[in-house]
C-alpha positions as CSV (number, residue, x, y, z in Angstrom):
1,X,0.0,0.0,0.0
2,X,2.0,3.0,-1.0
3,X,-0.7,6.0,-0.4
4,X,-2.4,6.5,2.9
5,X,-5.8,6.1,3.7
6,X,-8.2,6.5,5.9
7,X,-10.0,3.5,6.5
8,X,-9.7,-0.2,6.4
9,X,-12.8,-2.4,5.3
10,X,-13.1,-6.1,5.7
11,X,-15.8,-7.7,3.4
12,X,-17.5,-11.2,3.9
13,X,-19.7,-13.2,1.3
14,X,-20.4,-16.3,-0.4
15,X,-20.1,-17.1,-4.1
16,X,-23.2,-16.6,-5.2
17,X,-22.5,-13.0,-4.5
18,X,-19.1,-12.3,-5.4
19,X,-19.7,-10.3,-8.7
20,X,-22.8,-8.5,-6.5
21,X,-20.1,-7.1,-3.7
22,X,-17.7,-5.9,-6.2
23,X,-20.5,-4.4,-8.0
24,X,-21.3,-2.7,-4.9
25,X,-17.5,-1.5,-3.9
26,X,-17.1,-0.2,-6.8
27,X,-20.3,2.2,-6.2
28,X,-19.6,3.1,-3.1
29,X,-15.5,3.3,-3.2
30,X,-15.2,3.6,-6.6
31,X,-12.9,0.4,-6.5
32,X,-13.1,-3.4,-6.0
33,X,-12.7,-5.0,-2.9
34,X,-9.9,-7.8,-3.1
35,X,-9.2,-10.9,-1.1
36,X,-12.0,-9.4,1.1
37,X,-10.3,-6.1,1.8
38,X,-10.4,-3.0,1.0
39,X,-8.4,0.7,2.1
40,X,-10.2,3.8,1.2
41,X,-10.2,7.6,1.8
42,X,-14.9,7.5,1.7
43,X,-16.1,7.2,5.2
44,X,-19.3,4.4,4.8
45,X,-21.4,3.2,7.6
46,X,-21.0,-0.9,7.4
47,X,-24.4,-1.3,8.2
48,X,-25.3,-0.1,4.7
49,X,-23.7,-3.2,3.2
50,X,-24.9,-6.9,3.4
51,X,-21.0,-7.5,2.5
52,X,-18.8,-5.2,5.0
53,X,-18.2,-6.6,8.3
54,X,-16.2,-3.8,10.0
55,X,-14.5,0.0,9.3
56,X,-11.3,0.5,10.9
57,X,-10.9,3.9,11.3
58,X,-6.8,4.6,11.2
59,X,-5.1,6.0,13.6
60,X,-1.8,4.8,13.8
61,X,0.8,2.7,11.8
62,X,4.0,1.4,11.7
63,X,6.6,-1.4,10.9
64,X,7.8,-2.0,14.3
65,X,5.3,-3.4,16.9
66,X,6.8,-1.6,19.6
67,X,6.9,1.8,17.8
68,X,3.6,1.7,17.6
69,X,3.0,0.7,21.4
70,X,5.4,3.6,21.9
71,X,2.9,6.0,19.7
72,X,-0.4,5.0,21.2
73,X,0.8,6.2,24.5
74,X,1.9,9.3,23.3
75,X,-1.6,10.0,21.9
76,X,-2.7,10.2,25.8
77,X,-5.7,8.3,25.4
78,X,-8.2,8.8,28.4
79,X,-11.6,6.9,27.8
80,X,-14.2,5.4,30.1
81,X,-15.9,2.7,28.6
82,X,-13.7,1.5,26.1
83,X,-13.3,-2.3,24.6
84,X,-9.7,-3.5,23.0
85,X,-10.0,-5.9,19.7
86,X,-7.7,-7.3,17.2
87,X,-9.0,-7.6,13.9
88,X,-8.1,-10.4,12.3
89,X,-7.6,-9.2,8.6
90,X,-7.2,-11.8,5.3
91,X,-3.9,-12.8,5.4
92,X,-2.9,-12.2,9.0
93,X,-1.1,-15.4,10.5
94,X,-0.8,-13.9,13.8
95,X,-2.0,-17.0,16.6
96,X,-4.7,-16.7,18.9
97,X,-2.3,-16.8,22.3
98,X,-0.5,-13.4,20.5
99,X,-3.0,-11.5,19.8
100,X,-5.0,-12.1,23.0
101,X,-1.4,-10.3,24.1
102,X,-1.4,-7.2,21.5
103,X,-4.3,-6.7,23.2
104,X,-3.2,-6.6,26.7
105,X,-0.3,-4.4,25.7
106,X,-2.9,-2.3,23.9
107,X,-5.1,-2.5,26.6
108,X,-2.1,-1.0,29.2
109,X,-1.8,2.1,26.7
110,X,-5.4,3.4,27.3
111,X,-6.2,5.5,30.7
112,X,-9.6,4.6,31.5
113,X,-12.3,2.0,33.0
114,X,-13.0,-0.8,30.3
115,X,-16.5,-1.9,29.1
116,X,-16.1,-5.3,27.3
117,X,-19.9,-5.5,26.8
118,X,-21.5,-2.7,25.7
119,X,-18.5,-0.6,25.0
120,X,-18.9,3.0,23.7
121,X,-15.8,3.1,21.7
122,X,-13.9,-0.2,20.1
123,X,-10.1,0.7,19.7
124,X,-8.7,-2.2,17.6
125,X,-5.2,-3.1,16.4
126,X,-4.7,-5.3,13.4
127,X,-1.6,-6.7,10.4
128,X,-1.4,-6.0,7.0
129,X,1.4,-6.5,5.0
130,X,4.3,-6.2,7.7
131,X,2.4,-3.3,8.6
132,X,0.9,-2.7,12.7
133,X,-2.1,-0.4,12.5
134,X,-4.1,1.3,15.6
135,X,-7.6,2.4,15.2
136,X,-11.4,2.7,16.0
137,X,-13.6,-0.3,15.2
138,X,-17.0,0.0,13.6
139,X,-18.5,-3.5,13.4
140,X,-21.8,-4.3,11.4
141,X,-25.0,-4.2,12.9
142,X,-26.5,-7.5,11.8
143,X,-30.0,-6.7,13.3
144,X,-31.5,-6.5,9.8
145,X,-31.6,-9.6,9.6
146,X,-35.5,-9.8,11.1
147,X,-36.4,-9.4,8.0
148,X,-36.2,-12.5,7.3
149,X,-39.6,-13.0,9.4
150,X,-41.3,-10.2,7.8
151,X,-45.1,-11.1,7.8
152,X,-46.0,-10.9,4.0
153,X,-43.1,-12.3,1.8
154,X,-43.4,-13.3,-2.0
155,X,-42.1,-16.7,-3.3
156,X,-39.7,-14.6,-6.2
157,X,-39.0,-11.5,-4.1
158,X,-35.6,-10.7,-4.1
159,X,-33.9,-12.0,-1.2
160,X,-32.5,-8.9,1.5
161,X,-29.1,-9.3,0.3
162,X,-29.8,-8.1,-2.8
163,X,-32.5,-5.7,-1.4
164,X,-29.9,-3.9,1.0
165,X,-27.1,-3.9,-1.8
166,X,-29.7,-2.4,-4.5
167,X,-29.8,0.5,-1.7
168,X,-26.3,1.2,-1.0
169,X,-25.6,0.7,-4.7
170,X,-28.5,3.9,-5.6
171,X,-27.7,5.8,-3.0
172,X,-23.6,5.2,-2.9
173,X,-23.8,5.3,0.6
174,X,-25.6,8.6,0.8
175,X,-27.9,9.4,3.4
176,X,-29.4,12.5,1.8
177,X,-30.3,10.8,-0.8
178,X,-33.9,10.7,-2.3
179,X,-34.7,6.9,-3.1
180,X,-37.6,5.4,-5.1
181,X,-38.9,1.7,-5.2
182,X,-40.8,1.8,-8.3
183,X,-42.2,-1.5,-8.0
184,X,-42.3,-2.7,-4.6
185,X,-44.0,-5.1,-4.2
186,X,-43.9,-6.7,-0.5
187,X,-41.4,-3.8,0.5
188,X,-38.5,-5.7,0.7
189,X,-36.5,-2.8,-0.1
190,X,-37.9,-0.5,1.6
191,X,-37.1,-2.6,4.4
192,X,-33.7,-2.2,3.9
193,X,-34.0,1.5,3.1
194,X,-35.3,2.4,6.8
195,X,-32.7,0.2,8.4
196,X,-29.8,1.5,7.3
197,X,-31.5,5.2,7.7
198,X,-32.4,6.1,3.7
199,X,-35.3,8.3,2.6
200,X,-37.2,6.1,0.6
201,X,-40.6,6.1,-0.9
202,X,-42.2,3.7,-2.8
203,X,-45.1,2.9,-5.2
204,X,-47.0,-0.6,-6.9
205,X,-50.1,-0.6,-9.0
206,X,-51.2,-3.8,-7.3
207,X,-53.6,-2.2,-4.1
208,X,-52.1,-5.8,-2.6
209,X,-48.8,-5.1,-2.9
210,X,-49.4,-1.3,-1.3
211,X,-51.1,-3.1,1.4
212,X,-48.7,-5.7,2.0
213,X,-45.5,-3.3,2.0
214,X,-47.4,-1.1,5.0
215,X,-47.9,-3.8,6.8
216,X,-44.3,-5.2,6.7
217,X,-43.0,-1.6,7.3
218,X,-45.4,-0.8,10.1
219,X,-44.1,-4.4,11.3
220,X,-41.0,-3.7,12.2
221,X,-41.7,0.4,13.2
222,X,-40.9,2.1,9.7
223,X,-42.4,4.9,8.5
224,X,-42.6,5.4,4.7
225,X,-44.8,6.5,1.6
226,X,-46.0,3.7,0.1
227,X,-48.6,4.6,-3.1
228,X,-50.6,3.5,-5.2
229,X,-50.4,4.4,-8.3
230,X,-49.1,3.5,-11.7
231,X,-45.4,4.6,-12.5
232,X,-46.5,6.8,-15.5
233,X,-48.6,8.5,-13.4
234,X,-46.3,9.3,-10.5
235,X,-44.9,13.0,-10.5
236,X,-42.5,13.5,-7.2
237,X,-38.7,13.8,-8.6
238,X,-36.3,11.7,-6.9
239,X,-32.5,11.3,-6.8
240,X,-32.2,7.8,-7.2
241,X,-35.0,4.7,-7.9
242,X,-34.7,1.3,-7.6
243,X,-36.8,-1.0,-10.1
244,X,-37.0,-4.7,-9.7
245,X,-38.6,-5.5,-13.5
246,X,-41.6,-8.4,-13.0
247,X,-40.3,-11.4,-14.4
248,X,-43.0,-12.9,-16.1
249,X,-44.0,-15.4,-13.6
250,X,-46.7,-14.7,-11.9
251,X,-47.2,-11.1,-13.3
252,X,-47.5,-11.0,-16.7
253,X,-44.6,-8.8,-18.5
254,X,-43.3,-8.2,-22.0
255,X,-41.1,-5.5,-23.7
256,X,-43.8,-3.0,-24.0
257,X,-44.7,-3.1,-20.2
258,X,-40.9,-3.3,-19.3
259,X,-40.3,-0.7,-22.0
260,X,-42.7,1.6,-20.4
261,X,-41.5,1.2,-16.6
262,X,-38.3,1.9,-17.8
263,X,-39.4,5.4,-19.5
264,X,-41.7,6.1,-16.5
265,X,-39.1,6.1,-14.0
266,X,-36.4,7.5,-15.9
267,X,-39.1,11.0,-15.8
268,X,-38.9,10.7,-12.1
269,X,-34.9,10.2,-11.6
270,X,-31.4,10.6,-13.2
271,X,-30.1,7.7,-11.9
272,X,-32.1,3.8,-11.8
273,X,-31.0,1.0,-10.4
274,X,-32.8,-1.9,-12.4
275,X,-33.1,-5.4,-11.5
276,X,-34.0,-7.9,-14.5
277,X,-33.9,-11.3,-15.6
278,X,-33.0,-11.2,-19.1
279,X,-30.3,-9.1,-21.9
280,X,-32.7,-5.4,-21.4
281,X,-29.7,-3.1,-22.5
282,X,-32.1,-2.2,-26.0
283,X,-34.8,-1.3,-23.7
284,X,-32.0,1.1,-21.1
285,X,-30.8,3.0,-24.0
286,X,-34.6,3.6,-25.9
287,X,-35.6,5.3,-22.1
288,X,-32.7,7.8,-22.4
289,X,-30.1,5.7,-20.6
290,X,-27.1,4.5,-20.4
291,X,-25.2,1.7,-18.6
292,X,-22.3,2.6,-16.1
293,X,-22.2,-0.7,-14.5
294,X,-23.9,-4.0,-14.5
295,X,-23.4,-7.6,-12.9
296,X,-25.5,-11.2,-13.2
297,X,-26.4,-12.6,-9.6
298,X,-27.5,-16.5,-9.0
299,X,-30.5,-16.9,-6.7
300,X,-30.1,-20.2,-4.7
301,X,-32.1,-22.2,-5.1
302,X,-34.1,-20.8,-8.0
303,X,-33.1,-21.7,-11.7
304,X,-33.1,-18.1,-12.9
305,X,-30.4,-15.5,-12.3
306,X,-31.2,-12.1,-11.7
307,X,-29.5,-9.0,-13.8
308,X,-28.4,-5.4,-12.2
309,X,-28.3,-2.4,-14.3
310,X,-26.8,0.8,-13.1
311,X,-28.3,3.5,-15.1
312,X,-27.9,7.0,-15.7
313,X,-29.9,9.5,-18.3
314,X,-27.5,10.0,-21.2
């Protein structure tokens, strides 16, 4: 690593959604994640990702273990309510019995009361490349995960991986941002959306759909627009909308109706996020759009795959 940075992320998923977490770093960072790890200047809130496991914030580094001892005690730390961790990173060797005593040593460096179970600040210590880093720990908050037991659910809704990454991918981490689910169906976005803290609004012209996605939001405590209405005839301007295309299933769908959600929604935002589950680029470029970045994600246990467009208006 020859420039400094800011931040180190550590990234965790399985193979079916290895091309869907690259998509996403390279939204948010503008880069790829590799062999789960990532160093970056953008400042992102874990919890926005279904793929990043921690943020370590950088404080410190050096070559020499003891140099860097040496320079966390000269930083004067004096916290109540701290918590010490070592973060093992991909590629760090370092056995259990060691780092349990880098943490000790890290431990002795800090003035102040611990709190090893509801700790108000994490200061962490980790290995990368011959290199010793000191830093603040920001771990992913895995309570989305509830979800899962949302009441009204859809056998070929997108699962909430996708769901969460669809938002972090539209909004590129941005919490200002005005989101859109043009289609959404039980809410599963939406979902996702309020989690992580996203202004999001969404609309179905099924009255069932409106009706289910309430009642999943009010569910769990979210608050969100949900209406009914067809696309075309939805006015509000957004930032950013998300549209996951029906897949001919158990909604009927062709070109024209895919065609025509496309156009709709590209009249409401300047950048779309389309989910689809066939070869649609004819369709993207006849709304005014062009591609900036796609990938092909495998839904288990289903026997179709699932295509993400990143759009923006030419």
């Amino acid at each position: 690593m020859g420039k400094k940075h800011k931040y180190i992320y550590s990234f965790k998923y399985d193979i079916h959604n290895s091309d869907l977490c690259k998509l996403e770093s390279r939204q948010l960072f503008g880069k790829e994640e590799k062999n789960n790890l990532l160093f970056s200047d953008y400042k992102v809130n874990p919890s926005v990702s279904p793929f990043i496991k921690t943020r370590f914030e950088i404080i410190l580094y050096s070559e020499d273990y003891r140099q860097l001892l040496k320079n966390i005690e000269e930083q004067n730390i004096q916290t109540n309510g701290f918590k010490a961790e070592y973060l093992v990173l991909n590629g760090d060797t370092t056995a259990y019995p060691e780092r349990l005593k880098k943490l000790k040593d890290v431990g002795f460096c800090i003035e102040g009361d611990p709190d090893y179970k509801t700790p108000s600040i994490i200061y962490s210590i980790c290995h990368h490349k011959n290199r010793w880093y000191f830093g603040i720990l920001k771990k992913h908050n895995s309570d989305w995960f509830k979800h899962r037991k949302k009441p009204h659910s859809f056998s070929s809704a997108i699962n909430i991986d996708i769901a969460k990454t669809l938002v972090s991918i539209a909004s590129k981490g941005n919490k200002k941002t005005q989101l859109l689910d043009a289609c959404c169906g039980v809410g599963t976005v939406m979902l996702e959306a309020c989690f992580s803290g996203f202004k999001i609004e969404g609309c179905d012209i099924h009255w069932r759909a409106c009706q289910n996605t309430r009642k999943n939001l009010a569910h769990f405590n979210y608050s969100a627009n949900v209406y009914r209405t067809d696309i075309k005839d939805h006015t509000t301007k957004y930032d950013a909308a998300i549209v996951d295309l029906p897949y001919n299933l158990y909604t009927f769908s062709n070109d024209s109706i895919i065609s025509n959600l496309i156009e709709s929604t590209a009249k409401l935002a300047g950048r779309i996020i389309i989910v689809s589950t066939s070869d649609i680029k004819a369709l993207i470029k006849k709304a005014g759009l062009k591609v900036s970045d796609s990938c092909t994600v495998e839904k288990k246990g289903k026997k179709f795959a699932r295509n993400i467009w990143v759009c923006e208006k030419i």
